[in-house]
Structures are given as structure tokens and as C-alpha cells.
PATI-258256 format. One line per field, with one value per atom (N, C-alpha, C, O): residue in one letter; chain; atom name; x, y, z. Coordinates in Angstrom, 3 decimals. Layout:
<recs>
residu = a:...
chaine = A:...
atome = CA:...
u = X:...
v = Y:...
w = Z:...
</recs>
This chain:
<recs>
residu = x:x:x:x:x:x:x:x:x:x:x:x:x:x:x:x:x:x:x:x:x:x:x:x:x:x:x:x:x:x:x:x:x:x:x:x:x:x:x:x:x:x:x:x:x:x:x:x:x:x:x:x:x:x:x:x:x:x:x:x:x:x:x:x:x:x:x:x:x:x:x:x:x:x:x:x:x:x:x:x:x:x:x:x:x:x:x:x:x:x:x:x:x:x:x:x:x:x:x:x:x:x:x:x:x:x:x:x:x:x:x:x:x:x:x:x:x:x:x:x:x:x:x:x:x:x:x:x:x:x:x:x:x:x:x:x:x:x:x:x:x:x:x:x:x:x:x:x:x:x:x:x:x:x:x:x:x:x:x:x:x:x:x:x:x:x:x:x:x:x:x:x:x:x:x:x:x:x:x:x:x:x:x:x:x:x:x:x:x:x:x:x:x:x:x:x:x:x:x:x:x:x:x:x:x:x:x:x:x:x:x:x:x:x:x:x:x:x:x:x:x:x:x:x:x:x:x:x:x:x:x:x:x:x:x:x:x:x:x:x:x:x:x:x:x:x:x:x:x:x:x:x:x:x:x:x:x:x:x:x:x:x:x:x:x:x:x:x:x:x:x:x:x:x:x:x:x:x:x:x:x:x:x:x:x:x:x:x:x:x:x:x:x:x:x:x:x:x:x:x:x:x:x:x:x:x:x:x:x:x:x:x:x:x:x:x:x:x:x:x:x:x:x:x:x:x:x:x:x:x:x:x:x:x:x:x:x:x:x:x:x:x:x:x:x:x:x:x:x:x:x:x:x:x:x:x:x:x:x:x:x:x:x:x:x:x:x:x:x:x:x:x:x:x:x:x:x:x:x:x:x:x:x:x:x:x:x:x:x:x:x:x:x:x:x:x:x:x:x:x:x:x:x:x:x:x:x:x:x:x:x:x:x:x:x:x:x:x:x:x:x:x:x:x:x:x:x:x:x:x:x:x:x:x:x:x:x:x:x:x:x:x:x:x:x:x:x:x:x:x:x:x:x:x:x:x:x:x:x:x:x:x:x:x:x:x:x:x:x:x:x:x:x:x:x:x:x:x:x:x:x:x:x:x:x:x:x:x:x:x:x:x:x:x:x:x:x:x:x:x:x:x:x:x:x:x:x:x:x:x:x:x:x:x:x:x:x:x:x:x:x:x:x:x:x:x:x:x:x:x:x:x:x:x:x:x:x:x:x:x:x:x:x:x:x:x:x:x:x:x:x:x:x:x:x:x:x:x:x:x:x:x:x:x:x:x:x:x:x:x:x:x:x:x:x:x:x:x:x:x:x:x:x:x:x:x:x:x:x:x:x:x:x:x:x:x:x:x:x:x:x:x:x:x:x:x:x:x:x:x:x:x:x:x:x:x:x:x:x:x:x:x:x:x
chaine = A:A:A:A:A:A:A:A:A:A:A:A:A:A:A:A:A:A:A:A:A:A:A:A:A:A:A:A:A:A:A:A:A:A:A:A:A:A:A:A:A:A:A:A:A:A:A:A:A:A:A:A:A:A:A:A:A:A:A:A:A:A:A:A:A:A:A:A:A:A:A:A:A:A:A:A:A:A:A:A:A:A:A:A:A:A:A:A:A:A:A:A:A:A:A:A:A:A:A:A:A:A:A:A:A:A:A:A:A:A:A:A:A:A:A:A:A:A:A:A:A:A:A:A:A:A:A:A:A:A:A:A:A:A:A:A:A:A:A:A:A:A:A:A:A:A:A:A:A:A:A:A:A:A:A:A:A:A:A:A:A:A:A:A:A:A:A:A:A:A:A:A:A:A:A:A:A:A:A:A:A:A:A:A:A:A:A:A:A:A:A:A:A:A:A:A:A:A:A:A:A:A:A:A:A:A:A:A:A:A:A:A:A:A:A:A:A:A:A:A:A:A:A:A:A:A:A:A:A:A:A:A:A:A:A:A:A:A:A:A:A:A:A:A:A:A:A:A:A:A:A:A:A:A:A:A:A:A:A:A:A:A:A:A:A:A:A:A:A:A:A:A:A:A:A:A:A:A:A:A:A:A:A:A:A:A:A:A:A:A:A:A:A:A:A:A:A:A:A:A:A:A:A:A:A:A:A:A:A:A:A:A:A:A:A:A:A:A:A:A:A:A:A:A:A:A:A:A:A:A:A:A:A:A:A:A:A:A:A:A:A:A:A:A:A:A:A:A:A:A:A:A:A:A:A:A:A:A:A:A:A:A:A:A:A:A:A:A:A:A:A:A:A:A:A:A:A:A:A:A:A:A:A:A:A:A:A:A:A:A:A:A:A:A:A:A:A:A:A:A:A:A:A:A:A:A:A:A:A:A:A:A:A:A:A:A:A:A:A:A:A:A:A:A:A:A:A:A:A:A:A:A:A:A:A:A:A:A:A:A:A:A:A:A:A:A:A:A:A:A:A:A:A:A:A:A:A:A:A:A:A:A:A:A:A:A:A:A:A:A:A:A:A:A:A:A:A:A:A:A:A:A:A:A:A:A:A:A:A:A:A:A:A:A:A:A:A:A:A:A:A:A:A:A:A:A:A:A:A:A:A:A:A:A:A:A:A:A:A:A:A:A:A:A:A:A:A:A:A:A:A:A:A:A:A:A:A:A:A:A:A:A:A:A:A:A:A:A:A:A:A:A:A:A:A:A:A:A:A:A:A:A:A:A:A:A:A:A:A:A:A:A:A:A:A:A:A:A:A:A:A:A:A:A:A:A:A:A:A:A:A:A:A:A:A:A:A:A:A:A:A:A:A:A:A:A:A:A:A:A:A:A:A:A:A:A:A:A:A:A:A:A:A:A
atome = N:CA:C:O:N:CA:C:O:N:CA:C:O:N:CA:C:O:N:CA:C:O:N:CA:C:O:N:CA:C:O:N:CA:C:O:N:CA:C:O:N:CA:C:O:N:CA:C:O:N:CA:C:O:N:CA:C:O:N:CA:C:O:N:CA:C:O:N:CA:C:O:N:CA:C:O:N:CA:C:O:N:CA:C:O:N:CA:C:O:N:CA:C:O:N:CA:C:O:N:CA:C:O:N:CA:C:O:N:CA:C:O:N:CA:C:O:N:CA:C:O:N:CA:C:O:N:CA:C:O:N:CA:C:O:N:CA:C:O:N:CA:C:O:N:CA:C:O:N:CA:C:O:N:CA:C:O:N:CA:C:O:N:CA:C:O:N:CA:C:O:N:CA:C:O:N:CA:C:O:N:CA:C:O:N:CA:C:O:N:CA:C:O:N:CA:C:O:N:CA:C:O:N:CA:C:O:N:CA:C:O:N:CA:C:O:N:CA:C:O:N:CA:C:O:N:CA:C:O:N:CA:C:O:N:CA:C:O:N:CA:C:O:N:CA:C:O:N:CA:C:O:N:CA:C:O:N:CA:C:O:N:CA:C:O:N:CA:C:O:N:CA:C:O:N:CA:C:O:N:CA:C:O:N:CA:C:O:N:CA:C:O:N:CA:C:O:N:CA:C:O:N:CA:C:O:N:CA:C:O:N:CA:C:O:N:CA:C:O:N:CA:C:O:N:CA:C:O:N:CA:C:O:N:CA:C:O:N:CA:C:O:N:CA:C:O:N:CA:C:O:N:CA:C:O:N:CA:C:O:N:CA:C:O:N:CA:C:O:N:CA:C:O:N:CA:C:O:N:CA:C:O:N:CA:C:O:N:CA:C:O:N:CA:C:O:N:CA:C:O:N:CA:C:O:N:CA:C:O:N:CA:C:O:N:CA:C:O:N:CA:C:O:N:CA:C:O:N:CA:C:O:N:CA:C:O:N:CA:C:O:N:CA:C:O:N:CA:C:O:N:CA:C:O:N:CA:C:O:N:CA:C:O:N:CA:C:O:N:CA:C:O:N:CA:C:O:N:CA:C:O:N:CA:C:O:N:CA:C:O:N:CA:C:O:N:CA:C:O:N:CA:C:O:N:CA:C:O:N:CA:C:O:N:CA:C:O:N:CA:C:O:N:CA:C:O:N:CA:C:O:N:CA:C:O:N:CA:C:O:N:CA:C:O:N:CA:C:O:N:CA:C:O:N:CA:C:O:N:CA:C:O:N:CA:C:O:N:CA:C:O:N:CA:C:O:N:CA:C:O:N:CA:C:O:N:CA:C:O:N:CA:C:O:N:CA:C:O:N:CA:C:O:N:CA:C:O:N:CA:C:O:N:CA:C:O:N:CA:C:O:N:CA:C:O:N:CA:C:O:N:CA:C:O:N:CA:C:O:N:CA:C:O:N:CA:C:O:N:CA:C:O:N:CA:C:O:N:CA:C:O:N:CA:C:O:N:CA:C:O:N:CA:C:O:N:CA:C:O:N:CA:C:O:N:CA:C:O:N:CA:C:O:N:CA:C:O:N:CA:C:O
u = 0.850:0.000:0.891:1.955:0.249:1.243:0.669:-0.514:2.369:2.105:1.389:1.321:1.004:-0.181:0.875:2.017:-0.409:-0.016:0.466:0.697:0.642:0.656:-0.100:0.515:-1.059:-2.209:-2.242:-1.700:-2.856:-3.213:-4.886:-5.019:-5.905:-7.431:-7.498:-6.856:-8.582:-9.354:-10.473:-10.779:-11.505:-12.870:-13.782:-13.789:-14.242:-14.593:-15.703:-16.385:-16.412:-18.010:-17.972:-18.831:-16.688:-16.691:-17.356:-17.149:-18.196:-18.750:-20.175:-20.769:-20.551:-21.459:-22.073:-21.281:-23.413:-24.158:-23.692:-23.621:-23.295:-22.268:-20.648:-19.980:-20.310:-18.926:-18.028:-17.050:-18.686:-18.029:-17.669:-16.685:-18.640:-18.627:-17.623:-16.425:-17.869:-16.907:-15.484:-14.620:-15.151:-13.861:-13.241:-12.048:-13.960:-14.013:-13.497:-12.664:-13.921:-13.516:-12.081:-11.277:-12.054:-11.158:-9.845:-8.803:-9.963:-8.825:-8.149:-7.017:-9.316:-9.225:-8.408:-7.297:-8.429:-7.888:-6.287:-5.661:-5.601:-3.945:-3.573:-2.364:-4.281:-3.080:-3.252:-2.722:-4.152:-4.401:-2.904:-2.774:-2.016:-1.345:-1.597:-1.071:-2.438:-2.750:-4.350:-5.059:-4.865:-6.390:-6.491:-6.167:-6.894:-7.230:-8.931:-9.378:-9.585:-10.797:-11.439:-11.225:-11.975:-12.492:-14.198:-15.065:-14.284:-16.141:-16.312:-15.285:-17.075:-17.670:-17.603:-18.303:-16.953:-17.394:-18.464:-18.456:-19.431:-20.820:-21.614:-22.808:-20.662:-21.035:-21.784:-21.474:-22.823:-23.204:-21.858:-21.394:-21.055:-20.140:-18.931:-18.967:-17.833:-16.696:-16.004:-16.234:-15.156:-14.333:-12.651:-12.063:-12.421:-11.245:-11.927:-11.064:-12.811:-13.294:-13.872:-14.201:-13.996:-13.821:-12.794:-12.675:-11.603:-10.366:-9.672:-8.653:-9.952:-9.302:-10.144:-9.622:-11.575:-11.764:-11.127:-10.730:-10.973:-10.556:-8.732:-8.049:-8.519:-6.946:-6.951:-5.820:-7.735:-7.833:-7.623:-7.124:-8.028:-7.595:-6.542:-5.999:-5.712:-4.391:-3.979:-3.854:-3.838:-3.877:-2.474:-2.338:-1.720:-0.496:-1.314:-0.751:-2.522:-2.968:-2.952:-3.738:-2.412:-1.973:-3.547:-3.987:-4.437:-5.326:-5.476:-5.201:-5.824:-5.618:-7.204:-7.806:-7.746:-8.447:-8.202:-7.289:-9.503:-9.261:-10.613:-11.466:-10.797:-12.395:-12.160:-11.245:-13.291:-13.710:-14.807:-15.932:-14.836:-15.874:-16.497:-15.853:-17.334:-18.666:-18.218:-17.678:-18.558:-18.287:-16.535:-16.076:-15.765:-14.399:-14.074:-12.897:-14.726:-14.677:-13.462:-13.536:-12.945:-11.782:-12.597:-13.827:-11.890:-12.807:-12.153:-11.186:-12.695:-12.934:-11.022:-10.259:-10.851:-9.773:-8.764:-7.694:-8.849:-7.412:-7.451:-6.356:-8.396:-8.292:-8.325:-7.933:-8.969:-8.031:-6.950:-6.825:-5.930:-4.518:-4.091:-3.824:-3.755:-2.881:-3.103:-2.347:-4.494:-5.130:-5.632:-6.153:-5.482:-5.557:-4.238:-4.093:-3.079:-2.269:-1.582:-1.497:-1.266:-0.826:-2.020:-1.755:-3.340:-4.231:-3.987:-3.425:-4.409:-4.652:-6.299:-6.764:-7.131:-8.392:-9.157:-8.614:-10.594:-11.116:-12.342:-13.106:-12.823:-14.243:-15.152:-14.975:-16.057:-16.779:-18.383:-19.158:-18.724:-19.965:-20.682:-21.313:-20.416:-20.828:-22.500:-23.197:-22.736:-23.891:-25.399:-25.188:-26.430:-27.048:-28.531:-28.653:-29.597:-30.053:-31.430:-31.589:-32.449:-33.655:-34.391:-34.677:-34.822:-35.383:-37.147:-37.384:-38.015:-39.414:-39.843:-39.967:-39.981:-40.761:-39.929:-40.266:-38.644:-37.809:-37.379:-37.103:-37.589:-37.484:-36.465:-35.954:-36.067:-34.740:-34.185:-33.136:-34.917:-33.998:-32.952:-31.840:-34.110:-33.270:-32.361:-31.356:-32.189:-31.409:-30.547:-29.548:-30.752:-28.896:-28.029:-26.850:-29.650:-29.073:-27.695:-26.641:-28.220:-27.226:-25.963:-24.835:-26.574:-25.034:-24.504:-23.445:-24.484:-24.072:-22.510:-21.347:-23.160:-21.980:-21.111:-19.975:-21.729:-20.813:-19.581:-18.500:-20.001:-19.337:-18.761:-18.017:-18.955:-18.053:-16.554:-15.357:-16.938:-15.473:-14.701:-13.774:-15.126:-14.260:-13.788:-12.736:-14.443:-13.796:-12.900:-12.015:-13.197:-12.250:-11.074:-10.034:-11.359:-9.845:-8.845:-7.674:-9.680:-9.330:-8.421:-7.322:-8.943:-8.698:-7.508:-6.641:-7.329:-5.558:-5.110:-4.549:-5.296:-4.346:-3.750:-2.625:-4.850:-4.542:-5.121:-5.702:-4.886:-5.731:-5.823:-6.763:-4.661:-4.399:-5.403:-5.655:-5.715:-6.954:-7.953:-8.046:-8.574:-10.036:-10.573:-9.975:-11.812:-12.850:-14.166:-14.608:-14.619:-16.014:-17.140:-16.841:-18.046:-19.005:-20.226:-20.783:-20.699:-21.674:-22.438:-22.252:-23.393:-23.594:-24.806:-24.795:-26.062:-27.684:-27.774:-27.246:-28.589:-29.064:-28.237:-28.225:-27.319:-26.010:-26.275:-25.187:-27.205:-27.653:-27.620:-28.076:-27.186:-27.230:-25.551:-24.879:-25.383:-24.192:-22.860:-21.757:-23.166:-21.973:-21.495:-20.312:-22.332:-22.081:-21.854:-21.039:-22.270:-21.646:-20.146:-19.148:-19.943:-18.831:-17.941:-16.950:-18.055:-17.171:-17.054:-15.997:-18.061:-17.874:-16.726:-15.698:-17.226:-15.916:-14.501:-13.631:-14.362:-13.199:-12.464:-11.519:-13.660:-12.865:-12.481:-11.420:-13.709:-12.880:-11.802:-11.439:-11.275:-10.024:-9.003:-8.074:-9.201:-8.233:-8.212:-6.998:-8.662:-8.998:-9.408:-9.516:-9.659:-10.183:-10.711:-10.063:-12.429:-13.073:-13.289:-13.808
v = -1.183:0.000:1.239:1.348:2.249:3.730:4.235:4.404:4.694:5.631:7.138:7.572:7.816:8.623:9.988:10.447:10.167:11.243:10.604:11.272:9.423:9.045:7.993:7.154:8.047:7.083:7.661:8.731:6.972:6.893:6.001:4.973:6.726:6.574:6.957:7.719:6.016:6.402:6.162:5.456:7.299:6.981:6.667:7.444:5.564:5.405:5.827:5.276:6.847:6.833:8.565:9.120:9.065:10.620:12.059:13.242:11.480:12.770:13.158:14.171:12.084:11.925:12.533:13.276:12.445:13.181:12.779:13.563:11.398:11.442:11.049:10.932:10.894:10.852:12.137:12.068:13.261:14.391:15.089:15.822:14.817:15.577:14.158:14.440:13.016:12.444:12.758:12.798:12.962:13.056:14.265:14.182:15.482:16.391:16.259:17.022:15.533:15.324:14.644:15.036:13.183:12.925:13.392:12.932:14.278:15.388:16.383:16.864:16.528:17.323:16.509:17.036:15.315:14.330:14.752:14.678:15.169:15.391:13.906:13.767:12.633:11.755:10.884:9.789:11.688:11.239:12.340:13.525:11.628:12.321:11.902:12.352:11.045:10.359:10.631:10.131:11.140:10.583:10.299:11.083:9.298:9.389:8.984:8.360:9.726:10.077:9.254:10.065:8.442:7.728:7.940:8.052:7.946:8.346:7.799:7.306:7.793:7.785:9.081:10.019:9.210:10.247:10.990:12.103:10.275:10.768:11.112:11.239:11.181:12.000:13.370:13.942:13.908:15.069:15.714:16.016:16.035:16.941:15.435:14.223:16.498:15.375:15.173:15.826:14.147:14.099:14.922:15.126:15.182:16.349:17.478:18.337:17.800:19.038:18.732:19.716:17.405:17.688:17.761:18.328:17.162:17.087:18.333:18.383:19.446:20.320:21.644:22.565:21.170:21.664:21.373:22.249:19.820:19.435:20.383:20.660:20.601:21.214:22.444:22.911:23.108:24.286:24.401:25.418:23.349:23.241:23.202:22.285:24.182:24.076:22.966:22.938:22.013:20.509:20.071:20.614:19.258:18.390:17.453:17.396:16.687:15.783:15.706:16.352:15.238:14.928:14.565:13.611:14.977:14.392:14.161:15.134:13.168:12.981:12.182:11.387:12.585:11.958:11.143:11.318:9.874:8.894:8.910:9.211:8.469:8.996:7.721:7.512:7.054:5.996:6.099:6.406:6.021:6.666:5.103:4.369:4.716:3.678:3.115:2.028:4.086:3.571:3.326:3.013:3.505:2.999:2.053:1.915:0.747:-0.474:-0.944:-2.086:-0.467:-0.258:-0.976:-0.932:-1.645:-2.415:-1.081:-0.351:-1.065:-0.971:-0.779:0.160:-2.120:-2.209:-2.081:-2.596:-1.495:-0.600:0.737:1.234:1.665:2.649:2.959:4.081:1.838:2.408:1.589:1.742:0.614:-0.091:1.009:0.656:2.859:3.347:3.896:3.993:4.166:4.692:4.172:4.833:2.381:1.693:1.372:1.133:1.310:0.560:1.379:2.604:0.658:1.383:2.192:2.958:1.832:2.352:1.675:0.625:2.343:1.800:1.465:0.527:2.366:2.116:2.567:3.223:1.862:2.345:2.569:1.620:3.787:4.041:3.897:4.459:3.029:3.357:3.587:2.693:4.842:5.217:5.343:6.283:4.225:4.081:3.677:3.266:3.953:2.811:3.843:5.049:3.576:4.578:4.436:3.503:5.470:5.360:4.547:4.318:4.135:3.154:4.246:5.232:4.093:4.976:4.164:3.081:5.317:4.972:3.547:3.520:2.727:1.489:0.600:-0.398:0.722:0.018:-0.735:-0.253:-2.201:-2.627:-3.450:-3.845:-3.791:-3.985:-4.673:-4.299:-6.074:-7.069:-6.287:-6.549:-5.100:-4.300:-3.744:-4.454:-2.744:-2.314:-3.164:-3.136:-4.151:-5.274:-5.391:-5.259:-5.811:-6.490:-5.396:-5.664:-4.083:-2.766:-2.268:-1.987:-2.237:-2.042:-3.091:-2.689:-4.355:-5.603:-5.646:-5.952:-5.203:-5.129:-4.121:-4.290:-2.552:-1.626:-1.663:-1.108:-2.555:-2.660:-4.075:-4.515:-4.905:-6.234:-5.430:-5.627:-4.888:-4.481:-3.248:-2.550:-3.231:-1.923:-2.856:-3.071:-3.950:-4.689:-5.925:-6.466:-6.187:-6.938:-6.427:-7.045:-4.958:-4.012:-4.304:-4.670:-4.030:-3.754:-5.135:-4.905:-6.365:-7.641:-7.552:-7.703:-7.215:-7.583:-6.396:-6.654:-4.722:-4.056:-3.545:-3.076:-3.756:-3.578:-3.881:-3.118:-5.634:-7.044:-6.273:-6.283:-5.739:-5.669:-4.106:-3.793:-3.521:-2.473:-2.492:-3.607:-1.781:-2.079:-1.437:-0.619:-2.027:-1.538:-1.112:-1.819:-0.478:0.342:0.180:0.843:-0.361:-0.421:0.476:0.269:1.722:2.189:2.144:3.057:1.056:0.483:0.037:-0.657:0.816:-0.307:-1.042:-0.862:-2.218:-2.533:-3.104:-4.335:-2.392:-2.663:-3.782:-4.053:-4.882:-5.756:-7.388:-8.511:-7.081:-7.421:-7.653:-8.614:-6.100:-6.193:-6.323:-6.767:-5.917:-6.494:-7.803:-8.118:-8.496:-10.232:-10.556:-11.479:-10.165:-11.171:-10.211:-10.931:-9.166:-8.926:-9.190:-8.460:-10.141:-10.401:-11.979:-12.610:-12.396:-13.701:-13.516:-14.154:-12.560:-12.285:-12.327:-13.092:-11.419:-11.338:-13.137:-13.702:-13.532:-14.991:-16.112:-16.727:-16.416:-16.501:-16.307:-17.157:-15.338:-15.139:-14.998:-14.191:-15.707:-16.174:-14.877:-14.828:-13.909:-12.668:-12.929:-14.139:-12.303:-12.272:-10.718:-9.671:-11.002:-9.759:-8.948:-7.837
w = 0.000:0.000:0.000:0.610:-0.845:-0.548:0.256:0.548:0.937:1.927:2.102:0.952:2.727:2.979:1.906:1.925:1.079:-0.014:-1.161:-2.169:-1.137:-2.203:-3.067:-3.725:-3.049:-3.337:-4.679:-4.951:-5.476:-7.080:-6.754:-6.089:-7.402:-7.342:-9.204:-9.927:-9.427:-10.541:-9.991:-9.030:-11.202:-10.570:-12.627:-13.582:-12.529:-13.787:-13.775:-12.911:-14.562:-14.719:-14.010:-13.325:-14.473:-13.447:-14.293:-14.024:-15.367:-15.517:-15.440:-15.808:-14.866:-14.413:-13.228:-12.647:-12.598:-11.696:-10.491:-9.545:-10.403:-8.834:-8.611:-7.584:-10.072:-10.962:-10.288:-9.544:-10.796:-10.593:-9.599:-9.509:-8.678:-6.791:-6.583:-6.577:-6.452:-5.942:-6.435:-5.559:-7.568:-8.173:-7.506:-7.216:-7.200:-6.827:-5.232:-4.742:-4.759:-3.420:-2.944:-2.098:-4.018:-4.483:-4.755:-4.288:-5.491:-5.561:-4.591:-4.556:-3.765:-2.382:-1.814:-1.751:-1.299:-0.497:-0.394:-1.451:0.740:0.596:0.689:0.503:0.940:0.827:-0.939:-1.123:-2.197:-3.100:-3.781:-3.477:-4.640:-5.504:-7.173:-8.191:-7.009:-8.623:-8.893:-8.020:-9.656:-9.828:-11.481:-12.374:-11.583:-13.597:-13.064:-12.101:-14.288:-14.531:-15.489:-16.390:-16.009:-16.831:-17.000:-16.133:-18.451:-19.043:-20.483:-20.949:-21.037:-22.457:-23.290:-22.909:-24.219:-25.009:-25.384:-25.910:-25.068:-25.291:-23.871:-23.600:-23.266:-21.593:-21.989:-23.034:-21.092:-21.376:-21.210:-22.309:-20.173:-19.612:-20.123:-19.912:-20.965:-21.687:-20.177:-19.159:-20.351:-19.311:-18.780:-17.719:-20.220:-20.468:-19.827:-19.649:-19.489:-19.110:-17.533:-16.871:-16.939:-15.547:-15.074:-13.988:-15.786:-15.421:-15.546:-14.858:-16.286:-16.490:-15.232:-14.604:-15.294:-13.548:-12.360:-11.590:-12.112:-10.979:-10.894:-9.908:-12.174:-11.560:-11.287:-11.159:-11.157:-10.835:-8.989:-8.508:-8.192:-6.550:-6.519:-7.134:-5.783:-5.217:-4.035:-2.811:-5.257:-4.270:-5.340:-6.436:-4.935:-5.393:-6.405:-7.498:-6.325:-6.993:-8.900:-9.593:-9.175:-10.607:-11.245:-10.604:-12.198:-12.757:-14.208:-14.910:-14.760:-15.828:-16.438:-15.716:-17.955:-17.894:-19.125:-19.932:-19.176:-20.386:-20.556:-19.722:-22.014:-22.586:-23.731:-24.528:-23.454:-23.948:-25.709:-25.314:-26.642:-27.634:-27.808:-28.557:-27.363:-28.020:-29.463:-29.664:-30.422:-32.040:-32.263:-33.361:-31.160:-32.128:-31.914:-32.246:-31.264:-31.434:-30.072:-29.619:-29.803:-28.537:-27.525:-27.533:-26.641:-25.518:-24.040:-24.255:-23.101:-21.811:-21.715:-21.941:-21.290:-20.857:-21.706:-21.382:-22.758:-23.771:-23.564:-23.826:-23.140:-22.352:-21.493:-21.171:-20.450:-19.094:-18.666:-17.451:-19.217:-19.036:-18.402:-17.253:-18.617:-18.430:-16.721:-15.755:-16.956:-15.650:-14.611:-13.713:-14.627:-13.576:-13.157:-11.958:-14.031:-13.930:-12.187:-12.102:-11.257:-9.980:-9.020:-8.093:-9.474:-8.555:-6.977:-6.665:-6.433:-4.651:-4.675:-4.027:-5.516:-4.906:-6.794:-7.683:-6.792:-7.982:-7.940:-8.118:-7.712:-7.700:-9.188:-10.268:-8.809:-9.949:-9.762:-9.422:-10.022:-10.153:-11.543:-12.026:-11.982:-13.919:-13.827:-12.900:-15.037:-15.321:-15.820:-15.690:-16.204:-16.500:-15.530:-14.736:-15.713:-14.273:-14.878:-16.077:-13.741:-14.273:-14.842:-14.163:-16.448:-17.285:-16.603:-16.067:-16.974:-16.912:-17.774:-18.998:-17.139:-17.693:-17.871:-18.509:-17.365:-17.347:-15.367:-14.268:-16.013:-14.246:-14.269:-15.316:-13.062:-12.921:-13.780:-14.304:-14.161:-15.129:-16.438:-16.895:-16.745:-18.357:-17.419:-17.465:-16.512:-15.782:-15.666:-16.383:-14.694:-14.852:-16.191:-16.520:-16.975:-18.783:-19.222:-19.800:-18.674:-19.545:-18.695:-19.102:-17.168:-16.220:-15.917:-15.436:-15.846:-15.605:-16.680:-16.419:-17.873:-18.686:-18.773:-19.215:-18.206:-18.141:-17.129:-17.326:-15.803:-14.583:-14.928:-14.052:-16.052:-16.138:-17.145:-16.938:-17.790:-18.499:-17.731:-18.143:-16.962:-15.288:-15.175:-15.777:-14.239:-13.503:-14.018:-13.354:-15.005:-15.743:-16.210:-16.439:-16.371:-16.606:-15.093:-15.001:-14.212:-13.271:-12.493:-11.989:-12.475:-12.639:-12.796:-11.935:-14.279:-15.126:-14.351:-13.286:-14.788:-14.557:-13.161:-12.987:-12.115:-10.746:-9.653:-8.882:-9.526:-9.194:-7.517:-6.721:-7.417:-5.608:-4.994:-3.831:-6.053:-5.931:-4.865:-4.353:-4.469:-3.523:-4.986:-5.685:-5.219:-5.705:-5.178:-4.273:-5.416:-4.889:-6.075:-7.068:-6.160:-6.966:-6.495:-5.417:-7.569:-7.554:-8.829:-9.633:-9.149:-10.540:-9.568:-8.551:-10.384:-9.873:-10.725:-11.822:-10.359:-9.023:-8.334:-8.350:-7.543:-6.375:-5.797:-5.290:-5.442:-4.673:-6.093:-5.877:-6.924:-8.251:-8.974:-9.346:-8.896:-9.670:-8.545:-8.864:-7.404:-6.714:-6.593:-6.727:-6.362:-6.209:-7.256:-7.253:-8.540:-10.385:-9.905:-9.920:-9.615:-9.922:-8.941:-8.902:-8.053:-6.393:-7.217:-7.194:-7.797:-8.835:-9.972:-10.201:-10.494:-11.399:-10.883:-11.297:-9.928:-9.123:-9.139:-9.689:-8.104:-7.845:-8.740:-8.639:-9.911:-10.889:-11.662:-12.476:-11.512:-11.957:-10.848:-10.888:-10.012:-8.768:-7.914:-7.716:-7.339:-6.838:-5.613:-5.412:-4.778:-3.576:-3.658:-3.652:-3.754:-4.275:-2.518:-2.410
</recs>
């Protein structure tokens, strides 16, 4: 584990409605000196542009972001290799929220997979990580993904 001030955090899913206050806080943190930022290109708010907020705090914390685009065929874990690689901890508040008429099963069907290619990044690039899952239905997607973990020899 690094010692205090020097922690490295990503938070995947940060441009989002609870992406951003957390990242935000995140950055505040004096014993965080790393944060990478991870989103979709098609975020309302890009992710180059929370990141270029978050540096505006006169904090030591290094931030960097990585932006994922849907149509370029790129998986999950080829854009964030760089920004997990040496995390201590990985927040992820991804996933999209329960639209009207939509009940849970479609809800899993669509974040189930957004939070399997995090955590499968996360798996290879920085097995010894804590992860934090904020992905509904949380009562759902935590356990496939504490499964995932152990499958691949992990201790979720």
C-alpha cells in the first residue's frame, strides 16, 4: 500500500451526476497524488473538461483523464490499461439510471456489462486495488462482480 499522499485513485463513470462531486472530493484528499478520470465520449459533460476543472484546486494531486468513444470499437480495458495501472483504490460510479418502464432485469441487462469491463480491466491491470461499486441494481451487480473477481483467482 502507498504511503499517505501518495495514493493513485481512478474513478470510472466521473462525468457523471455522482462521478463528478466524488472526483471532486477525491482530488481534495492530501493523501491522493494520482487521480485518472475515466467516461464515455458521449457523456453530457466530456471528461477532459472535468479534469481540467478538478486542476484548478491548489492541491499536489496529478489528474488525468481517459475517454472511452462507443463507435471505435476499442474495448474498456485498452483505455483504461494506463489509468488503472498502480491504482490503490477504484471508484466506480458508472452505469445509467432506471429509465421509466424500465425494471430492474433491463437495468442489470445494460449495467451488468458496463461494470463487467471496469472490472475486468481492473482484474488484469490492478488485481491488488479495492474496488467500490456504484452500478444499480447494487444488490445485483456487486455479487456477479465479487464472482468475477474470484474466478479469476482474486479475492473480491
Amino acid at each position: 500500500m502507498a504511503s499517505p499522499g501518495n495514493f493513485k485513485v481512478c474513478v470510472c463513470g466521473a462525468a457523471g451526476g455522482i462521478g463528478q462531486p466524488l472526483s471532486m472530493l477525491i482530488a481534495m484528499n492530501p493523501n491522493v497524488a494520482e487521480l485518472a478520470i475515466y467516461d464515455l465520449t458521449l457523456s453530457a459533460v466530456p471528461v477532459a473538461g472535468v479534469a481540467a476543472d478538478l486542476s484548478h484546486f491548489e492541491r499536489k494531486c496529478k489528474v488525468t483523464s481517459y475517454a472511452l468513444d462507443p463507435q471505435s470499437g476499442q474495448k474498456t480495458g485498452d483505455v483504461l490499461k494506463d489509468a488503472l495501472k498502480g491504482c490503490h483504490l477504484v471508484m466506480v460510479p458508472a452505469g445509467v439510471p432506471r429509465k421509466p418502464g424500465m425494471d430492474r432485469a433491463d437495468l442489470l441487462k445494460v449495467n451488468i456489462g458496463i461494470a463487467q469491463g471496469i472490472v475486468e480491466a481492473c482484474a488484469t491491470y490492478c488485481p491488488n486495488a479495492i474496488v467500490g461499486l456504484i452500478v444499480n441494481p447494487v444488490n445485483s451487480v456487486v455479487p456477479a462482480m465479487a464472482e468475477l473477481y474470484k474466478r479469476k483467482g482474486l479475492d473480491p
